[in-house]
C-alpha positions in Angstrom: 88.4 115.3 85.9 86.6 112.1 86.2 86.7 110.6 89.8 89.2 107.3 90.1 88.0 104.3 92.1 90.8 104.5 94.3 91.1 108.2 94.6 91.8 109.4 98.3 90.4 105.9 99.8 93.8 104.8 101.6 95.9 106.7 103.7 99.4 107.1 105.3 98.7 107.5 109.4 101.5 106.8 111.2 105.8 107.0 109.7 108.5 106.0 111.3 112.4 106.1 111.0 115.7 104.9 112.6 118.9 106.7 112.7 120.9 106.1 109.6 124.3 105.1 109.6 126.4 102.0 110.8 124.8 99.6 113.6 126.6 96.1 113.5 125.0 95.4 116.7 121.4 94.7 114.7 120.2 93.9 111.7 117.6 94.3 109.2 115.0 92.9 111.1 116.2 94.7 114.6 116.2 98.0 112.4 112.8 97.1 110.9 111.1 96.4 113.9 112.5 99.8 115.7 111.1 101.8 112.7 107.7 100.0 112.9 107.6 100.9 116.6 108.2 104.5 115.6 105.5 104.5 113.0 103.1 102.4 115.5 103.6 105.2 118.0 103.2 107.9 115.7 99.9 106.4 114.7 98.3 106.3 118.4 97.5 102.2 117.8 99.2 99.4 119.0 101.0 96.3 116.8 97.5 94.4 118.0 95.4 96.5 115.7 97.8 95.2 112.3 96.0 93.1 110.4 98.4 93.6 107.1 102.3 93.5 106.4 104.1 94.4 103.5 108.0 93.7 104.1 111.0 94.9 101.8 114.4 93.7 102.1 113.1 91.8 105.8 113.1 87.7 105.9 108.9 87.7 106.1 109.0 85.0 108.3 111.9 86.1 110.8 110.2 89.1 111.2 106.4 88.6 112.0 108.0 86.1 114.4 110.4 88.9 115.9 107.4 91.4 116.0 105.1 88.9 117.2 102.8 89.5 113.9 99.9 87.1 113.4 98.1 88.6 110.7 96.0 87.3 107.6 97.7 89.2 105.0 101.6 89.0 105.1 103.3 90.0 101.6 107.1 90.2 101.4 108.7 92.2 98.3 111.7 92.1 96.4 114.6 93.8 97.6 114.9 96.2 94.1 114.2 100.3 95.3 111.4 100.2 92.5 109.0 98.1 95.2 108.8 101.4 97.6 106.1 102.4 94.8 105.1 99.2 94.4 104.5 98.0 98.2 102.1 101.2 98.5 100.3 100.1 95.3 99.9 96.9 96.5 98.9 98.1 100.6 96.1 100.8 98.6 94.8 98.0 96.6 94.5 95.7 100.0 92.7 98.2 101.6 90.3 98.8 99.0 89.3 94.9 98.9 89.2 94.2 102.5 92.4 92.1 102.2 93.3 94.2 105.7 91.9 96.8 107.6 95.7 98.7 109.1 98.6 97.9 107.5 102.4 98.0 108.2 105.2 98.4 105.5 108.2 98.3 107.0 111.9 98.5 105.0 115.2 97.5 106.4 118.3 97.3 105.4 121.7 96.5 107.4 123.7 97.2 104.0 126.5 99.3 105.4 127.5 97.1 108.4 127.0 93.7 107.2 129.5 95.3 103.8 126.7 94.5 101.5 127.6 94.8 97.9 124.8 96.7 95.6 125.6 95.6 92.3 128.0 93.1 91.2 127.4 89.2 91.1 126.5 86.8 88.1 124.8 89.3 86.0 124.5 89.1 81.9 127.4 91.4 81.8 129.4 89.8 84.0 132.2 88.3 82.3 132.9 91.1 80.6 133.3 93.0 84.5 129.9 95.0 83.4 128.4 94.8 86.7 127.4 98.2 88.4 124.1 99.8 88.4 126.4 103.2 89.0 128.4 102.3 85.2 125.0 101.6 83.4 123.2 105.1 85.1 127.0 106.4 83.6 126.1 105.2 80.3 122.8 106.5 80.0 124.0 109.7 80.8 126.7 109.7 78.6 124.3 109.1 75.9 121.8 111.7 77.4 124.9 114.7 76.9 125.4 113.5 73.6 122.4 113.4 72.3 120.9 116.3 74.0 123.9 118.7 75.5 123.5 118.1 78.9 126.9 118.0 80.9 128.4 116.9 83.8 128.0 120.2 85.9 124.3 119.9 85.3 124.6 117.0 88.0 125.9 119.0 90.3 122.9 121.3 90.5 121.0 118.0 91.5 123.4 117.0 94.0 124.1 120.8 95.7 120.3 121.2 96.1 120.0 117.6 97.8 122.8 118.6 100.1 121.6 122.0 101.3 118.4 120.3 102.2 120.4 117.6 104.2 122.0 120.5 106.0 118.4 120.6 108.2 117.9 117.2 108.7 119.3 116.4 111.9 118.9 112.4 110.8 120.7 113.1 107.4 124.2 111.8 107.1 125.8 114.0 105.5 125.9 117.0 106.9 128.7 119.2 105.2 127.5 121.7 102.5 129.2 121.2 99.3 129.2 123.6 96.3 129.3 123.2 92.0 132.9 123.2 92.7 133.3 120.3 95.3 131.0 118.3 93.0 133.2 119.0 89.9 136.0 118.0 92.2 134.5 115.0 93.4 136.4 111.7 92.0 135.1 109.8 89.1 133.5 106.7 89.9 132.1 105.7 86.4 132.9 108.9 84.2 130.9 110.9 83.3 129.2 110.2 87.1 131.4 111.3 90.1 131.4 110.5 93.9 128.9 112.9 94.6 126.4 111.4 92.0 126.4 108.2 93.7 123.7 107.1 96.9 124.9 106.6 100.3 124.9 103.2 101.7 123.9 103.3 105.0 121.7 101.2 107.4 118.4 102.3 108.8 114.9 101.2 109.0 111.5 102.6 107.9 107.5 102.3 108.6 104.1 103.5 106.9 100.9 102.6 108.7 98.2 102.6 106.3 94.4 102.3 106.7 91.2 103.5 104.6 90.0 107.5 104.8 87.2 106.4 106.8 89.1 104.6 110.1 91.8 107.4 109.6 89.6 109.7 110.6 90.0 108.9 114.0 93.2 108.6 114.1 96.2 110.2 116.1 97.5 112.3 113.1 96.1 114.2 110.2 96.0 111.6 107.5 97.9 112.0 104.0 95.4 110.6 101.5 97.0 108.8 98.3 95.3 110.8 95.5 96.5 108.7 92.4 99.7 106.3 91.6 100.1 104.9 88.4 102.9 102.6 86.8 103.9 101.2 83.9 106.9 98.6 83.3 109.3 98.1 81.0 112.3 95.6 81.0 113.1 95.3 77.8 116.3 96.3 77.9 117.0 95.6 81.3 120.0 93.8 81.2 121.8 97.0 79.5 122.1 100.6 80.3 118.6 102.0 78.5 118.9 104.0 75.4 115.4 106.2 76.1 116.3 107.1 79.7 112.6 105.1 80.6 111.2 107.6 78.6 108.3 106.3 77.2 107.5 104.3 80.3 107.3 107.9 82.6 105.0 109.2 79.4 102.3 107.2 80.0 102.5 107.2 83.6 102.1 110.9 83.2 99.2 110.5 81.1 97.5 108.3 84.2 98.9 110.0 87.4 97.3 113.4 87.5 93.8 112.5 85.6 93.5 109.6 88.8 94.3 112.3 91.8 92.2 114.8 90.4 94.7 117.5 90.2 97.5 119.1 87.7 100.9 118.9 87.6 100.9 122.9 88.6 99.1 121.6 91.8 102.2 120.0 93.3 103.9 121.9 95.8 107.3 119.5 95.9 108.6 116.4 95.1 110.2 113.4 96.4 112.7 111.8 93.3 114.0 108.6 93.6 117.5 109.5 93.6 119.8 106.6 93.3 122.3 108.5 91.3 121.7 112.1 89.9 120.9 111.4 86.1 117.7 109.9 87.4 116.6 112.7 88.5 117.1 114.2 85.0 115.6 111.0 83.6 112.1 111.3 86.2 111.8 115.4 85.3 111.6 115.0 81.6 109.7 111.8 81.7 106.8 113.3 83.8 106.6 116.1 82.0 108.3 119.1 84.0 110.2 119.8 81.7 110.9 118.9 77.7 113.0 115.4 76.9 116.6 116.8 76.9 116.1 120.0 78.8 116.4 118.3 82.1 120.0 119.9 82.8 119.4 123.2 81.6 115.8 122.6 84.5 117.6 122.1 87.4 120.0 124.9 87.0 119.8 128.0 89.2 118.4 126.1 92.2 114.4 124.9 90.7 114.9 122.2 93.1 116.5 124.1 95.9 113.6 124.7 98.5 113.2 128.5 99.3 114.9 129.4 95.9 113.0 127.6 93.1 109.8 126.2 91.8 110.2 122.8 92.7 111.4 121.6 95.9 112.5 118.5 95.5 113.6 115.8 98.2 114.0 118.3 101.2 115.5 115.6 103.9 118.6 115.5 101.6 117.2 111.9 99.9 119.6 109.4 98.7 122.4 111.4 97.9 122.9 112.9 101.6 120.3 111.9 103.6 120.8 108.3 103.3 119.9 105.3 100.8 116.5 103.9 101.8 115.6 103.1 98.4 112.4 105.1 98.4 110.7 104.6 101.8 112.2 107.3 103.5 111.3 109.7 100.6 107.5 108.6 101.5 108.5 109.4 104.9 109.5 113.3 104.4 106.4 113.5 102.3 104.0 112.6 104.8 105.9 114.9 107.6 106.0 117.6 104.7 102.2 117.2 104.2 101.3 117.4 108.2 102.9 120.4 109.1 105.4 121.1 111.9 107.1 118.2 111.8 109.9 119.0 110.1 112.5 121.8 111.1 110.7 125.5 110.1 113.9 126.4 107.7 112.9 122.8 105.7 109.4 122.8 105.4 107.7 124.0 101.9 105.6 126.7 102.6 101.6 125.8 102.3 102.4 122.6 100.9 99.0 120.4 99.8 100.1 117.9 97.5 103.1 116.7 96.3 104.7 114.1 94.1 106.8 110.9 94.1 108.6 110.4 91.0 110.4 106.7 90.3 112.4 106.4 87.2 113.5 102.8 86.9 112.9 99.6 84.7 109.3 99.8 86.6 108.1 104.0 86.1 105.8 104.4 88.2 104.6 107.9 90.5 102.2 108.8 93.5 100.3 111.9 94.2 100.0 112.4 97.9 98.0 115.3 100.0 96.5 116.5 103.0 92.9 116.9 102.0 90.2 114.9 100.3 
């Protein structure tokens, strides 16, 4: 495969995380500020040696003041999930033109305490009381089983798997194993999607420290090189449930992702699924090509995502369904530990892993190959 500009010139050298759960004591910017410590620390470099700072969900300016920040390049996001792809894009693409030298994404989010409302508001729908992310990803799946056969139980395969894998994370919050049963059990929030198909909403904080392959070199910890990424948007029917799952959007980023890392999709050793309610993850499979369009369901039974049982491990710190909702970043963050080695418990970590794969199924599709070797 042709070599890609941007192929293994950034790197991920430091992550860092804060307990999830409920901390009305803090905020976004106190839990932002402990994760960037964490990942500061876990790079061996000091906040002195940031020279970049990508923000999500953190007031730009209360927090470089906080943090005592005084950098040239200071870039806060938008607060949608869709920008944890779209802040690494942006920190590779830095790097690459000497925009900074080390940079710091940091994510926060003080949801659960301050009783912060995902969904809802003034939205096109609105006076009609069409206002929950949770009732569109309901729709879409309700036109996904009718169209294709897929069923409600199918979910449950997605959320069991996330749950066992939550079961080893110390940090996750939910820690109670839960079977195809309990999920079929589960309440309906937005039929045909049930408690247990819906994200946590929890507080927390979480860090990357980025810098070019060459400086990481040095560095404290074995760098995790970002192969390829690639993205494509498409908000055309963004203010209603979408009637091709993103489909087309994920096609063409699969036509771009594995041609810019260098490697095949058979390559990947695990993945990391943005996972803000279960039909996603049906949604991401099919539209990167794992599987056929429609055959998601029929994929993900019989544990393929279930580390030590299928082909596929897929978000082993429990992700957004148990570990906790950090719309993305965290995901990033079991990657890189994943990709080191020994730092995750024995019983969670997928055997030999190399490479794997971020998957993002949302009005902006987008996916990023990371690995342990250049």
């Amino acid at each position: 495969m042709p070599d890609w500009d941007l192929r293994d010139k950034a790197c991920i050298v430091g992550v860092g995380s804060t307990a999830y759960g409920v901390f009305p004591e803090t905020d976004a910017v106190g839990l932002g500020i402990d994760a960037l410590r964490a990942a500061v620390d876990d790079a061996g470099i000091t906040f002195n040696d940031i020279d970049g700072v990508i923000l999500n969900r953190l007031p730009y300016d209360r927090f470089a003041e906080v943090a005592n920040l005084q950098t040239p390049f200071l870039m806060p996001t938008e607060a949608h999930g869709r920008f944890s792809a779209i802040a690494l894009n942006m920190a590779v693409e830095a790097l690459a033109t000497g925009q900074a030298k080390t940079i710091a994404l940091v994510y926060g989010n003080d949801g659960r305490s301050s009783k912060m409302k995902y969904g809802g508001g003034a939205g096109f729908w609105a006076p009609w009381g069409f206002t929950s992310p949770g009732a569109s990803h309901a729709m879409m799946y309700r036109r996904h089983m009718a169209r294709f056969g897929t069923t409600p139980e199918d979910l449950a395969h997605v959320a069991t798997a996330f749950r066992h894998h939550a079961t080893m994370n110390p940090n996750a919050v939910m820690q109670k194993p839960i079977t195809i049963l309990d999920h079929q059990a589960s309440r309906h929030v937005c039929d045909p999607l049930r408690l247990l198909d819906y994200c946590l909403i929890n507080d927390g904080g979480v860090a990357w420290i980025m810098t070019t392959s060459e400086r990481a070199k040095d560095m404290k910890q074995k760098p995790v090189y970002v192969s390829g990424y690639a993205r494509q948007d498409d908000f055309s029917q963004n203010s209603y449930p979408a009637d091709d799952f993103w489909y087309p959007a994920l096609q063409k980023v699969a036509t771009q992702i594995y041609e810019r890392a260098g490697i095949g999709r058979d390559d990947i050793d695990g993945l990391m699924i943005y996972d803000n309610f279960s039909p996603t993850v049906l949604f991401a499979l099919e539209g990167l090509g794992f599987c056929k369009q429609g055959e998601g369901g029929a994929f993900v039974r019989d544990g393929t995502l279930q580390l030590g049982k299928g082909r596929w491990p897929t978000n082993t710190s429990g992700g957004h369904l148990s570990e906790s909702y950090m719309q993305g970043w965290a995901l990033i963050v079991e990657g890189v530990r994943q990709l080191r080695g020994g730092q995750v418990p024995p019983e969670r970590q997928i055997a030999n892993a190399k490479a794997l794969q971020f998957l993002l199924a949302t009005p902006v599709s987008a996916s990023i190959i990371l690995r342990n070797d250049a």
